[in-house]
C-alpha positions as a printed Julia matrix, in Angstrom:
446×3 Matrix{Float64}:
  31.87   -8.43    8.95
  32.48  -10.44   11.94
  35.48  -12.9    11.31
  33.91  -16.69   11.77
  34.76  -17.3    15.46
  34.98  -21.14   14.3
  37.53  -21.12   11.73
  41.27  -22.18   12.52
  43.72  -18.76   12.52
  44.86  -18.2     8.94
  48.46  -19.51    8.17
  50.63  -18.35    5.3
  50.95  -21.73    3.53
  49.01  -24.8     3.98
  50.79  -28.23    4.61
  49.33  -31.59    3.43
  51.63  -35.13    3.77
  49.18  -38.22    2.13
  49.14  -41.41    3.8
  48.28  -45.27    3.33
  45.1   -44.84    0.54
  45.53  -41.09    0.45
  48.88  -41.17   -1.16
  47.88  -44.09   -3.07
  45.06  -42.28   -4.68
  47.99  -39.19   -5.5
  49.62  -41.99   -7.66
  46.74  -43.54   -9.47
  46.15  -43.03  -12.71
  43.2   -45.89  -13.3
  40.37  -43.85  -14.95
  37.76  -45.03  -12.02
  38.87  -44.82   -8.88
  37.17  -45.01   -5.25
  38.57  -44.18   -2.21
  36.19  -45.75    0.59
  36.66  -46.55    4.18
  35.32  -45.54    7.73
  34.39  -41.67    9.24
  36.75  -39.71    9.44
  40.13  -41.14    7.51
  40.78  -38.23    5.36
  39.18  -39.31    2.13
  37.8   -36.07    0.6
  40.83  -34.28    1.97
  43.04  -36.56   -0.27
  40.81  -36.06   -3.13
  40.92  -32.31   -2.91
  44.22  -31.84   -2.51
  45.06  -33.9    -5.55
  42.75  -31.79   -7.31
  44.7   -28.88   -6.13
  47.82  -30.69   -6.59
  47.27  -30.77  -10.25
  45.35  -27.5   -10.72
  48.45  -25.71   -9.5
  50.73  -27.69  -11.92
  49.32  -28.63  -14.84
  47.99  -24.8   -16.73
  44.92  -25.18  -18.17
  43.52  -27.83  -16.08
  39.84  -28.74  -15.73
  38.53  -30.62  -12.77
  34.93  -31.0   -11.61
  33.34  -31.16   -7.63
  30.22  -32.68   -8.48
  27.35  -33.99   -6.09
  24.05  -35.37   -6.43
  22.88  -31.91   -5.69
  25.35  -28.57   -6.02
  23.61  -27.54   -2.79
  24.82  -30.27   -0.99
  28.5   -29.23   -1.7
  27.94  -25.63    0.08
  28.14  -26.67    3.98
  30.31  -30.11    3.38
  33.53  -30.49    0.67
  33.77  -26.63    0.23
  34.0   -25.93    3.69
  37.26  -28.42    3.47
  38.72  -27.17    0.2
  38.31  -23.25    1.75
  39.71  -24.38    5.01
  42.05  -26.79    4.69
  43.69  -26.76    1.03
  43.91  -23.44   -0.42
  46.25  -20.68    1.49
  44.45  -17.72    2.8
  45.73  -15.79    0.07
  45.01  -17.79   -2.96
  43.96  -16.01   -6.07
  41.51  -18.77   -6.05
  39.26  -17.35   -3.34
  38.25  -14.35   -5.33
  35.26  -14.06   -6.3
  32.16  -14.91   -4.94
  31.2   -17.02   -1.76
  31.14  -20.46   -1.93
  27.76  -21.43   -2.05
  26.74  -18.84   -5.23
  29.69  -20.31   -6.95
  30.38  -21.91  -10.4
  34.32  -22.49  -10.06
  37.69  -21.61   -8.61
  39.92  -20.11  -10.86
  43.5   -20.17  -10.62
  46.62  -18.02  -12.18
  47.72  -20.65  -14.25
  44.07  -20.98  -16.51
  42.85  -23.79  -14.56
  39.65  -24.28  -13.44
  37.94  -26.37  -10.12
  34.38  -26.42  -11.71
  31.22  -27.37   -9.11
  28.32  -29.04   -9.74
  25.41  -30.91   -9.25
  23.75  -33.59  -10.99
  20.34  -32.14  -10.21
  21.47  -29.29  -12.77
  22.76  -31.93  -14.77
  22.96  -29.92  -18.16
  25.69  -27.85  -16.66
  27.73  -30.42  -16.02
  27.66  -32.63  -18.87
  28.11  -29.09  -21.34
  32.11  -29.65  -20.74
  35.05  -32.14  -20.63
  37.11  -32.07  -17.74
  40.55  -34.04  -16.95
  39.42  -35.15  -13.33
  35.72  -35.24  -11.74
  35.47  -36.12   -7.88
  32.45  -37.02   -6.34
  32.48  -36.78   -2.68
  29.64  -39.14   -1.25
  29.63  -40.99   -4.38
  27.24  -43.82   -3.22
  24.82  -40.94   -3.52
  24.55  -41.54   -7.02
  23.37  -43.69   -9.41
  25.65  -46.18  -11.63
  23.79  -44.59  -14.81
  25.07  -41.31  -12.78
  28.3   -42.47  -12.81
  28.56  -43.78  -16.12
  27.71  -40.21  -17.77
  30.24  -38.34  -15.71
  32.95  -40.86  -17.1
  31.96  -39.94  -20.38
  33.09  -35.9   -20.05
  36.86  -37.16  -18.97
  38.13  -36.16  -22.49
  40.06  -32.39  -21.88
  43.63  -33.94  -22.43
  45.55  -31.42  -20.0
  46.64  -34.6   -18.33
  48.68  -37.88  -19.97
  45.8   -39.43  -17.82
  41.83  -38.58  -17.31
  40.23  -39.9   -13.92
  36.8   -40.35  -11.8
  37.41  -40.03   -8.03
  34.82  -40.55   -5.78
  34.59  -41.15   -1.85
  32.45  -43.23    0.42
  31.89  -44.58    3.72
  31.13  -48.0     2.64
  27.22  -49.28    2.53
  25.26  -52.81    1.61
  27.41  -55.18    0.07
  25.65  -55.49   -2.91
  26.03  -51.58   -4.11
  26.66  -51.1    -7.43
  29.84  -49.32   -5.95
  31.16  -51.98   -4.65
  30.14  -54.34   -7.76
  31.82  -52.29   -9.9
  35.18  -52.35   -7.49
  34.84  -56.15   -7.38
  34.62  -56.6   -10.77
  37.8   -54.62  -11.59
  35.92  -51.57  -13.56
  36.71  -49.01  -10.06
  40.34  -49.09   -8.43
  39.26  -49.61   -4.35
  42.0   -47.95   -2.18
  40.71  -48.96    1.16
  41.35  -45.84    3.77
  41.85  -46.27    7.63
  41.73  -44.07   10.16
  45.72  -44.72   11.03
  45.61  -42.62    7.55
  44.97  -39.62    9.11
  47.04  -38.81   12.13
  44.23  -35.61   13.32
  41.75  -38.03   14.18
  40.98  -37.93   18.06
  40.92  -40.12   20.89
  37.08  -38.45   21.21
  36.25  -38.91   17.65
  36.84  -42.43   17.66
  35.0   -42.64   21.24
  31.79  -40.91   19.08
  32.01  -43.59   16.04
  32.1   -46.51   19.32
  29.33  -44.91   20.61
  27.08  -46.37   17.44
  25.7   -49.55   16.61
  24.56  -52.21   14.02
  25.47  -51.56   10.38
  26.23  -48.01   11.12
  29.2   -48.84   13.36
  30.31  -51.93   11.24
  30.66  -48.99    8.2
  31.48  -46.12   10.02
  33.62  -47.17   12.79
  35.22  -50.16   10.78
  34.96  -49.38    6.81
  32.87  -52.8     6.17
  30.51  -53.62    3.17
  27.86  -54.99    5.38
  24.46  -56.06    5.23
  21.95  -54.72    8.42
  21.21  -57.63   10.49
  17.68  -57.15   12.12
  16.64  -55.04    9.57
  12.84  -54.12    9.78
  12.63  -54.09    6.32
  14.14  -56.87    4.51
  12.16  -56.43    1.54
  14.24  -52.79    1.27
  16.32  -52.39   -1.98
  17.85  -48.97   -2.57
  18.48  -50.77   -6.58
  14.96  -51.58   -6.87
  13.17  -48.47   -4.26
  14.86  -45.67   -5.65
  14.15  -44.98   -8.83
  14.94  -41.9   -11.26
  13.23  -38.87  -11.27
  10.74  -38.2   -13.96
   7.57  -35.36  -14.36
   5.19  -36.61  -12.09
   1.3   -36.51  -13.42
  -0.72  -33.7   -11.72
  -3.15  -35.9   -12.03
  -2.02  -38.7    -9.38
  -3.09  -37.55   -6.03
  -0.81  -36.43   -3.48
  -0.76  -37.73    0.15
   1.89  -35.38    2.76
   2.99  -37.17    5.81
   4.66  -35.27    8.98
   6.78  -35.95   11.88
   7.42  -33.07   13.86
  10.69  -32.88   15.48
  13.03  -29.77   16.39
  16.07  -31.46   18.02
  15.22  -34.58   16.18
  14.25  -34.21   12.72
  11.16  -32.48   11.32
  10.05  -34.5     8.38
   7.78  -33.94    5.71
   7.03  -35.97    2.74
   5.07  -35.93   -0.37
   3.28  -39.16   -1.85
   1.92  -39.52   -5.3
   0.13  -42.62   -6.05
  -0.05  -43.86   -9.65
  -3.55  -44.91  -11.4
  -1.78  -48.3   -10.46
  -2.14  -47.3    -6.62
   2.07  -47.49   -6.28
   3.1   -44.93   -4.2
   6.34  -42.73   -4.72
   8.43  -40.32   -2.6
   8.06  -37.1    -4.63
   9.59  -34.81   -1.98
  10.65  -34.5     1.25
  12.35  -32.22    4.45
  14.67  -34.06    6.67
  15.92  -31.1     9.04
  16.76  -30.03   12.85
  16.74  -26.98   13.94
  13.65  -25.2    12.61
  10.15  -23.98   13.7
   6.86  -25.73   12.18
   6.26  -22.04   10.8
   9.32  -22.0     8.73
   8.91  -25.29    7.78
   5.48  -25.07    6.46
   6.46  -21.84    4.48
   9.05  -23.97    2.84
   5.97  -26.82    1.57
   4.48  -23.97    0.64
   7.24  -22.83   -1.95
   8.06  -26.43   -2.66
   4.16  -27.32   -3.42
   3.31  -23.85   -5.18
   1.05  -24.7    -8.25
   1.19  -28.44   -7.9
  -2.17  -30.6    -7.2
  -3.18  -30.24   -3.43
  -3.2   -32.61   -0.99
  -5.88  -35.3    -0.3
  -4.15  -35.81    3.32
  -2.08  -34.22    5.36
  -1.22  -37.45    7.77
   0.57  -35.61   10.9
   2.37  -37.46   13.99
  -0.25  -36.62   17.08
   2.03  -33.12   18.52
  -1.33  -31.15   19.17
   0.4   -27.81   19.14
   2.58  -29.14   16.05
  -0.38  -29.21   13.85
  -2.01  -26.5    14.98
   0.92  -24.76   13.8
   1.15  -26.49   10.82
  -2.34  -25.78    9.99
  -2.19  -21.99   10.67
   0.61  -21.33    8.07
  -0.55  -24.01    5.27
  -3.95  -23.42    5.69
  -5.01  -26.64    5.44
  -6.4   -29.1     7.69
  -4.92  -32.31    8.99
  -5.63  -35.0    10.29
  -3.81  -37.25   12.9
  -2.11  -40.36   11.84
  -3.02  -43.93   12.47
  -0.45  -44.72   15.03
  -0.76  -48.75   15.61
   2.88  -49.94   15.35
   2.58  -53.32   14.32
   0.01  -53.14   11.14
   1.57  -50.05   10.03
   5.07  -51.83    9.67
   3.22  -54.91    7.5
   1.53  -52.26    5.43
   4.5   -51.01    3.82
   6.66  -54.15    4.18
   3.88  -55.05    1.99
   4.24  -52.96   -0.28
   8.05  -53.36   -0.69
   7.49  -56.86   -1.92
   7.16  -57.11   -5.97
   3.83  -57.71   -6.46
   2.03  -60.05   -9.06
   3.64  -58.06  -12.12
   7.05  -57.92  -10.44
   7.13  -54.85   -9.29
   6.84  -53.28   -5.49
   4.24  -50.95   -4.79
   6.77  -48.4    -2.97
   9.04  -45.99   -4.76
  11.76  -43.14   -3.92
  12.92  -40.38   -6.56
  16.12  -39.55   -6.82
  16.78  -36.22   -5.47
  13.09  -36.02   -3.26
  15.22  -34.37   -0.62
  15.25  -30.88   -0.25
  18.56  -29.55    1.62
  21.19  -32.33    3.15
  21.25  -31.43    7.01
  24.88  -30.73    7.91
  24.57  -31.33   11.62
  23.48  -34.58   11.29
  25.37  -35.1     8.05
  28.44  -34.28   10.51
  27.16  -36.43   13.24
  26.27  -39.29   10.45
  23.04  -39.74   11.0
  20.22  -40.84    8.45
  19.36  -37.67    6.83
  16.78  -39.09    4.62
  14.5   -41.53    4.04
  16.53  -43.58    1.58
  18.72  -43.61    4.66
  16.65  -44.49    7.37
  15.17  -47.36    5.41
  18.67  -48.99    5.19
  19.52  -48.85    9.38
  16.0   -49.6    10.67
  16.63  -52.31   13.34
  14.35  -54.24   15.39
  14.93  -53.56   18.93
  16.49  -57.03   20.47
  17.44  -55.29   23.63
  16.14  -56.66   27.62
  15.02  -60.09   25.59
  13.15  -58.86   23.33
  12.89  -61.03   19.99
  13.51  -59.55   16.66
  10.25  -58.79   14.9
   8.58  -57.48   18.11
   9.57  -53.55   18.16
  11.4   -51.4    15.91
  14.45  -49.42   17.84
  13.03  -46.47   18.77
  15.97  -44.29   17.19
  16.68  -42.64   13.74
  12.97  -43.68   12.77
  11.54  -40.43   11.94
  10.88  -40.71    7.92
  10.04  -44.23    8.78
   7.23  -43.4    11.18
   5.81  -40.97    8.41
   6.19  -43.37    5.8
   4.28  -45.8     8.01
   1.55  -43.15    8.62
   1.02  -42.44    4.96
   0.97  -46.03    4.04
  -1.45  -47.58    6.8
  -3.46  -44.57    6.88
  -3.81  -44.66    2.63
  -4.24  -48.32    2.18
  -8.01  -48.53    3.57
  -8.87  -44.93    2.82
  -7.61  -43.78   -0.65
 -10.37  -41.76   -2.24
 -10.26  -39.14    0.44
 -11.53  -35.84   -1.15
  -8.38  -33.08   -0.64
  -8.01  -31.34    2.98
  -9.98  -27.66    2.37
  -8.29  -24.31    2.49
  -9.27  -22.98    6.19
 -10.42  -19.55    6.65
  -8.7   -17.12    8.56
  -7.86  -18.04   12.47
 -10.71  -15.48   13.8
 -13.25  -16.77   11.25
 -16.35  -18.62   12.88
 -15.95  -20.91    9.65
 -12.5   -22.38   10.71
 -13.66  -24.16   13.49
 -16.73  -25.73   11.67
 -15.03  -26.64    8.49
 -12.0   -28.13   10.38
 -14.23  -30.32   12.7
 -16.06  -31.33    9.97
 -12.38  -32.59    7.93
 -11.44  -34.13   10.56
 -14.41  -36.49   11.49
């Protein structure tokens, strides 16, 4: 095999010196703690290495990498651990690669366990002496509160939850719990971590609105201008649980390639609330591999009564080749569509909004925009969706015509459901070179 062109030259030992928060967090013993502060300061370094710190001193130790999803780990804190923590030569590497692992093991008996808490069983079957969550404002405070609950191994005079953030909205039950003393906050900065770059810094400048206020300068802020003030990741997203084949399903699509593809699926209860079941939030790919991945996603689940695509002629056509199916181009006025599902964030006359997220509805985490920190969901989008007050424009005129991709489907679903929910579902099209296809599609679509 190859050797990966992109990874720094091996070196015989690996050198780590903590700073400001990061050697803070090496000293605490508080059992919650949460290490939060702008791109880029070294957080999930710090936690890893104390993690390896202790592994390598303490025999017998159990610690747990734990994500919302194990995928998710893969492509982002492994990468780091593999890279810059353990020496080349650690007996630790053996084994297999890092994405079809369950742990590292080292000499001394102890154990660096991965999980996720979409395999949730897994994790909560041991007790562990220290459980870091990179991303941590990922997950739930129920979430939270059960991880806490397996810190009972005793290898350590001390048992601990770590997690790392870039900070969000000021009211996150993160930083709740940090006010109210229940989470140690070590604040990190980037003079923390002396590899940061001139052009790094340049990149986080380069961003604006809430994103730069968290990213660039580690604040707990609100989004001014948001298009959606009605949006409340506490009250939206809600935990997953075995959706009804019975409610029908509406799929929404934005096609994108350098800017994110994104699917969704919509189930709407007997209530007529929708919620996000699942959804694809990636760059990269071809419509064809896309659509085989709705397939797999979809297999033996109720069909579709829409398939609500962005207008990219060739996009559907593609689309519609490999699922078979036809669709249907979305409503595309701007303004209604935005009222439609503002409306339906507000509580309605039982208290109660009429728009919902799952937990977990996204597939795979991108990492190139992970790495570039952009949205890379809709959970995301929904919180950094900014009216455009450039050229004197007034806010609640246009939406900023950037990082709006699940926003735009969401809005197609929405306005196009709203006065036309008892579509029957989109029929199976016949073969390409069928004289059927063109009949039956024509006849969908009109």
């Amino acid at each position: 095999m190859a050797p990966d062109a992109t990874a720094p030259p091996p070196r015989p030992e690996v050198y780590y010196r903590p700073r400001g928060a990061a050697r803070a967090l090496f000293h605490a013993q508080a059992r919650e703690v949460l290490i939060a502060g702008p791109a880029g300061t070294g957080k999930s370094l710090a936690a890893l290495w104390k993690l390896h710190f202790c592994a390598t001193r303490v025999p017998g130790l159990r610690a747990l990498i734990v994500r919302k999803t194990r995928a998710s780990l893969t492509e982002s804190v492994l990468v780091t651990l593999e890279r810059s923590v353990l020496p080349p030569a650690h007996p630790a590497r053996g084994g297999a690669w890092r994405g079809n692992r369950h742990a590292y093991h080292y000499p001394n008996g102890s154990t660096l366990a991965l999980g996720g808490m979409d395999l949730a069983s897994r994790v909560m079957s041991s007790e562990y002496d220290l459980i870091y969550v990179p991303e941590a404002v990922e997950l739930s405070e129920e979430d939270w509160e059960t991880l806490a609950t397996r810190l009972r191994h005793g290898a350590l005079p001390y048992q601990q939850l770590i997690g790392d953030t870039n900070p969000a909205y000021p009211t996150h039950w993160l930083k709740r719990r940090c006010d109210a003393g229940r989470t140690l906050l070590l604040e990190s900065r980037h003079e923390d971590n002396p590899a940061v770059t001139a052009a790094y810094l340049a990149a986080l400048d380069a961003l604006t609105g809430p994103r730069k206020d968290r990213l660039r300068h580690g604040r707990w802020v609100a989004a001014e201008g948001l298009v959606y003030d009605g949006w409340d990741a506490a009250l939206h997203v809600v935990g997953r649980f075995p959706v009804p084949a019975s409610w029908p399903r509406y799929w929404a699509v934005d096609f994108g390639f350098v800017n994110p593809f994104v699917w969704q699926e919509w189930a709407a209860d007997p209530d007529g609330r929708l919620y996000l079941v699942r959804e694809i939030y990636h760059t990269g790919r071809l419509v064809e591999d896309h659509a085989r991945r709705i397939l797999q996603l979809t297999a033996g689940g109720p069909p579709p009564r829409a398939i609500v695509c962005d207008h990219d002629a060739e996009g559907r056509a593609t689309l519609e080749r490999h699922l078979r199916r036809a669709t249907t181009p979305a409503p595309k006025e701007i303004s209604p569509g935005l009222q439609a599902v503002a409306g339906r964030l507000r509580p309605a006359g039982d208290g109660r909004p009429r728009l919902f997220l799952l937990r977990g509805a996204l597939d795979e985490r991108d990492p190139a925009l992970d790495a570039a920190k952009k949205p890379c969901s809709t959970a995301e989008e929904f919180d950094s969706y900014l009216w455009d007050t450039r050229t004197g424009r007034k806010q609640g005129e246009v939406p900023l015509d950037r990082d709006n991709h699940s926003m735009d489907a969401a809005r197609y679903v929405v306005f196009f459901l709203d006065g036309r929910s008892h579509l029957p579902p989109p029929p199976l099209l016949p073969p390409e070179d069928s004289p059927d296809r063109a009949r039956l599609q024509g006849a969908f679509l009109t």
